[in-house]
N, C-alpha and C positions, 0 to 999 in steps of 0.2 A: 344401341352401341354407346352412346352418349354416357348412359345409367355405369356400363362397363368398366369405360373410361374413368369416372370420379372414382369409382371402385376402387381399382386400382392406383389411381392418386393417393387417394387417402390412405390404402394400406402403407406405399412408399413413403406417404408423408409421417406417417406411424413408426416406422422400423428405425433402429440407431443408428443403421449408416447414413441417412436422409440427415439428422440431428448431430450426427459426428464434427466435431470442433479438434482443431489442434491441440487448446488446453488438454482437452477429454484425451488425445493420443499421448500427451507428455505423462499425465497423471497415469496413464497406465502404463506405462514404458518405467515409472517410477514404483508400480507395484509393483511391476515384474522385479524390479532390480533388488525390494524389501523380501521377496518371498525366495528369491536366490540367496542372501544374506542368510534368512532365516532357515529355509530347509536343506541348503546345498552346505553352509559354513557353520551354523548351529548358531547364530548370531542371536538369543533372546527368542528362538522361535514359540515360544509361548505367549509372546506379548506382539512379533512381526507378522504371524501368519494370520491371526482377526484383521490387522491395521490392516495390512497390505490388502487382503481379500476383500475389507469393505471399500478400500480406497478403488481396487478394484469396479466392484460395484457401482456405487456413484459414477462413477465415469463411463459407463455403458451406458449413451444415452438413453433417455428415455425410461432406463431401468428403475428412478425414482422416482416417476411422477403419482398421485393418488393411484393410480392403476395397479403400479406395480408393489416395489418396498417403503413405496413413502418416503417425498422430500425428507430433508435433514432440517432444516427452517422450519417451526412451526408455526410462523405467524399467524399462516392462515385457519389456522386449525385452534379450539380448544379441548385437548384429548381429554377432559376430565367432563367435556360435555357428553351425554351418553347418543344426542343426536348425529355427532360429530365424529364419534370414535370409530365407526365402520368405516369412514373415509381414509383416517390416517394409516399409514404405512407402517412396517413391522421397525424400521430401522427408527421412525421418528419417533416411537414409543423409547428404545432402547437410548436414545438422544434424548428423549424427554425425562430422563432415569438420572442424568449426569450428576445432580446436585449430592445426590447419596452413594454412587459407586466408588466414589474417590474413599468418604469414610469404611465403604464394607471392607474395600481392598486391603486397607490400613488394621482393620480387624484381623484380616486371616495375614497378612503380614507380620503383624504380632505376634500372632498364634506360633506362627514358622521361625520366629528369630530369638536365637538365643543371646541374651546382655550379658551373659555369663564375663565375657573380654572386657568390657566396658566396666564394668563392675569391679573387676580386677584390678585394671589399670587407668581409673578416671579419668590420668590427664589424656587420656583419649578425647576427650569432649574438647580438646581447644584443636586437637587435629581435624575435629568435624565441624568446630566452630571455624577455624578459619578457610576450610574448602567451602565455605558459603562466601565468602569475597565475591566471587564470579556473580553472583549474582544482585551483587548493589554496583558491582562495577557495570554490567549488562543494564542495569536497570537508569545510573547516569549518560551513558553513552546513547540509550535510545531516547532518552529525553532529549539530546543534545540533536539525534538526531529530527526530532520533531513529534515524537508520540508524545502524547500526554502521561499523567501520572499512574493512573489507570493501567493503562498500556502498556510503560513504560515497567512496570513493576509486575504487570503477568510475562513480559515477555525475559525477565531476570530470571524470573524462581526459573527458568530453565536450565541453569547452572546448577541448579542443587541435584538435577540426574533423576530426578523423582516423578515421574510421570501422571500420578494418580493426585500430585502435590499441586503439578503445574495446572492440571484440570479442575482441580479444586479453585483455584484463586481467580485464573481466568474466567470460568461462570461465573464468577462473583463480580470482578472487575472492569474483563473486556469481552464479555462473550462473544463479539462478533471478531476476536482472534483465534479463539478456540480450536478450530481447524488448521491451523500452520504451527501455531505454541504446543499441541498437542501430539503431532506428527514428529517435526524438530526434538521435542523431550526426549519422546521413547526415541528416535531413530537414533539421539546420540545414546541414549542408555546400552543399546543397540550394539553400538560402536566403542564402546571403552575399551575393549582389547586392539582397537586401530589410532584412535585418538590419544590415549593418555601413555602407552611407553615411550613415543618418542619427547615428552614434555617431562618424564619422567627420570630419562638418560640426561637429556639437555642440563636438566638441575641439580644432579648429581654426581660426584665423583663413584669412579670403580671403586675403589676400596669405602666409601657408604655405603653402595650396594652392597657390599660383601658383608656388612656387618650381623653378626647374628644375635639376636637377641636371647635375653634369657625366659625361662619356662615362666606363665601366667601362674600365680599361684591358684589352689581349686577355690572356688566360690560356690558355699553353703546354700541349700535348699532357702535357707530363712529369706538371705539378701535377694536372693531372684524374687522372690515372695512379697518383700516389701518394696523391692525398688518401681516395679510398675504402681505400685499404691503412694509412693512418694514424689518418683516423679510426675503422678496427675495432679496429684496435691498442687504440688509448688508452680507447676507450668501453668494449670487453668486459674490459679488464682493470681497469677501475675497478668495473667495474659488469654482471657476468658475466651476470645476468639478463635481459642486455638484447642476447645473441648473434640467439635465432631473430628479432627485429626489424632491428636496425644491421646484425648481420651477413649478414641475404638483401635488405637495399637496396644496401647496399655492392658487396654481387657484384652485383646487376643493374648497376650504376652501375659495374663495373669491366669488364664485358662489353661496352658500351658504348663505353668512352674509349680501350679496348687495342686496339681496332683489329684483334684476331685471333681472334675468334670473334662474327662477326656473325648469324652462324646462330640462337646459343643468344641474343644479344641481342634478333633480330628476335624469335623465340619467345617470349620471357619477356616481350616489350612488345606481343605481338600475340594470337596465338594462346592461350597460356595464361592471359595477363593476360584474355582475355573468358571464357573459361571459366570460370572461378576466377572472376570478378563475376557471374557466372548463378549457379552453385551455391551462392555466398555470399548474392546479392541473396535468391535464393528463399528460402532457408535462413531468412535475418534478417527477411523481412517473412511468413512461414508463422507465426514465434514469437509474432506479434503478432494472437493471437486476443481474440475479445472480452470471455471471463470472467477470461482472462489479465490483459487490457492495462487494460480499463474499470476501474482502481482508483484510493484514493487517493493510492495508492503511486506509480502511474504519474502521476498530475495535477505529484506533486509534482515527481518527477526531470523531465519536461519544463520545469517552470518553474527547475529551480536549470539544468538545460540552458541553456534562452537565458539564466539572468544569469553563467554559466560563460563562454561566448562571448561578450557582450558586455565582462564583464570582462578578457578574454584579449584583446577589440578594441585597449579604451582603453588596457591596459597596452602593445601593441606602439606604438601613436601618442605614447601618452605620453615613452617613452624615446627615442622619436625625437627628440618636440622638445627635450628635454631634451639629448640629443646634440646635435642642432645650435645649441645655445648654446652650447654647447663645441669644435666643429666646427669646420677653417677651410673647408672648401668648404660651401657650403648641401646639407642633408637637408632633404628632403620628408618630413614628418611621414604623410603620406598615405601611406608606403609599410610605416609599421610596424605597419599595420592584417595586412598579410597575414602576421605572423608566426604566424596562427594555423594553416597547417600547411592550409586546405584548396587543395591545390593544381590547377590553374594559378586557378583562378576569383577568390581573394583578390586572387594579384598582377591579375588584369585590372580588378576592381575596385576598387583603387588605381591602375589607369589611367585609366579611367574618370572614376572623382571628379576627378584630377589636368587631364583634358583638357578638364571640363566646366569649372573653373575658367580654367585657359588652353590653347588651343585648342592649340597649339605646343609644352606637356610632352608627355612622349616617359618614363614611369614604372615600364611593366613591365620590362627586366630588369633596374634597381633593387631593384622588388620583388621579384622571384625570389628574391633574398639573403634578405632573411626570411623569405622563403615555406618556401623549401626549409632553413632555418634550421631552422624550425616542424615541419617533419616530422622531423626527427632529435631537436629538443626536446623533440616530445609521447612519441617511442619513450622517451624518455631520462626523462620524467618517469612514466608509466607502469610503468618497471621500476624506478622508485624507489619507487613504490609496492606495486610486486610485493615487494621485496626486505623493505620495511618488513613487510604486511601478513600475504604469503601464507601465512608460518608457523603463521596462530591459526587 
């Protein structure tokens, strides 16, 4: 009977509900809420339904122990040992991947993004230069509040909208935030059709929104051709840190425009590119367990998160309008919303706003020019703060 007895102890001691924590209930009450965003609303579901679902995961007890998917920590583990690697987990392998998924992504991102607008219209680069604000503003305030520099500086890039950017720095930086600055990122990337029109309205008058702009003139095979070659040039030699970023958008973006290797083009924007968002999605919402993430560590980076991005909002609107005082053809203040770099969704919601005010603007590939401004800016300010910080 006795034999019976521990038996069955031990299975109950085994099972998730025996192991079940409050955290582990909040953290899946908070996937639920990511995978309704994404498949009920269409919120980024390409990027919410891995997070959600790993975040998921992790939080069924027990479900990541060596047994099962394998913790997200690998301390205890050397996977590169061949003694060792039967032990680890399938999710700690795809965690253990992070250092290089941020550059792939930025590859088949490339691949996928036309600079055609930005080319066009240059002074886009100060609309995507100044929706970076939010993120040295975020980056002072958490100092203020008590992170270090480290910290303090993974937890900013979060204002740049760029999720693959914010992963990138925090492994470098603060990897033991990685799980709430990576969650926070995307979920607001997520949310730019809920967070940025009303900062959007707030800052501008009806008749700026109404403003329409005039047609992009076209941009030659040649300039797409050299602009990825020019801007690695110049970016990696001012600012070397910032190669496995500018330099794997650049080459998707050069594989694209050359016209002679569509092959490696479609891959990098199809095939790899979903791959690479599975293993990453899983990866970044597995990290966000609940005796992890339930702190008030995490309460705080979410909240300097959204005043990061809303500061990153107002700063790209603001220097619009500011340009267009100075401007002889009219800017839409409404388009410097999207320099915060989440791309395409910013530029459509600066369509959006622009068309609910007059039915007959015509805004997104306006917006593009910041948008796509905002992903080179956020890489660019991200290894500014690599270069700054990572040596302590």
């Amino acid at each position: 009977m006795g034999t019976i007895v521990d038996t069955l102890v031990n299975f109950w001691g085994d099972t998730g509900i025996a192991n079940f924590t409050y955290q582990n209930g909040i953290m899946i009450l908070v996937s639920f809420v990511f995978l309704y965003l994404a498949i009920r609303r269409g919120f980024e579901p390409l990027l919410l339904v891995p997070i959600a679902f790993g975040m998921l995961l992790s939080n069924l007890p027990a479900a990541l122990d060596e047994n099962g998917l394998g913790g997200i920590f690998t301390e205890h583990y050397n996977i590169t040992n061949s003694d060792e690697l039967n032990d680890v987990g399938l999710l700690t392998i795809f965690y253990a991947l992070k250092p290089i998924l941020p550059s792939l992504i930025f590859l088949g991102v490339g691949a996928m993004t036309d600079f055609g607008p930005l080319i066009a219209n240059p002074k886009s680069l100060l609309m995507g230069a100044a929706a970076q604000l939010g993120i040295f503003a975020a980056f002072l305030l958490a100092i203020l509040l008590g992170f270090n520099a480290q910290e303090a500086a993974s937890i900013g890039i979060i204002g740049g909208a760029d999720g693959p950017t914010a992963i990138y720095l925090t492994s470098k930086l603060a990897d033991h935030l990685l799980g709430p600055i990576a969650v926070a990122a995307y979920s607001y990337m997520a949310l730019v059709p809920i967070i940025q029109p009303p900062i959007m309205r707030a800052l501008t008058t009806k008749h700026e929104r109404e403003l329409k702009m005039e047609q992009l003139r076209p941009v030659s095979q040649r300039e797409k051709i050299l602009f990825p070659i020019a801007v690695s040039v110049m970016v990696i030699f001012l600012l070397p840190s910032a190669a496995p970023l500018i330099g794997m958008l650049m080459l998707g973006n050069l594989f694209k425009e050359c016209g002679r290797v569509m092959r490696l083009s479609d891959t990098a924007s199809n095939a790899m590119m979903n791959i690479v968002v599975i293993l990453l999605g899983l990866a970044v919402g597995a990290s966000a367990t609940g005796s992890t993430f339930i702190t008030w560590g995490t309460i705080k980076i979410v909240i300097l998160g959204v005043i990061a991005f809303a500061v990153g909002t107002a700063g790209g609107v603001l220097i619009a309008k500011i340009m267009n005082a100075f401007s002889k053809t009219p800017i839409n203040p409404l388009i410097g919303s999207a320099g915060v770099s989440a791309v395409p969704m910013a530029a459509r919601v600066s369509q959006i706003e622009g068309q609910k005010a007059n039915p007959s603007n015509y805004l997104l590939m306006h917006a593009m020019g910041p948008n796509v401004a905002g992903v080179i800016g956020s890489a660019v300010a991200a290894c500014v703060m690599l270069s700054m910080f990572g040596g302590y």
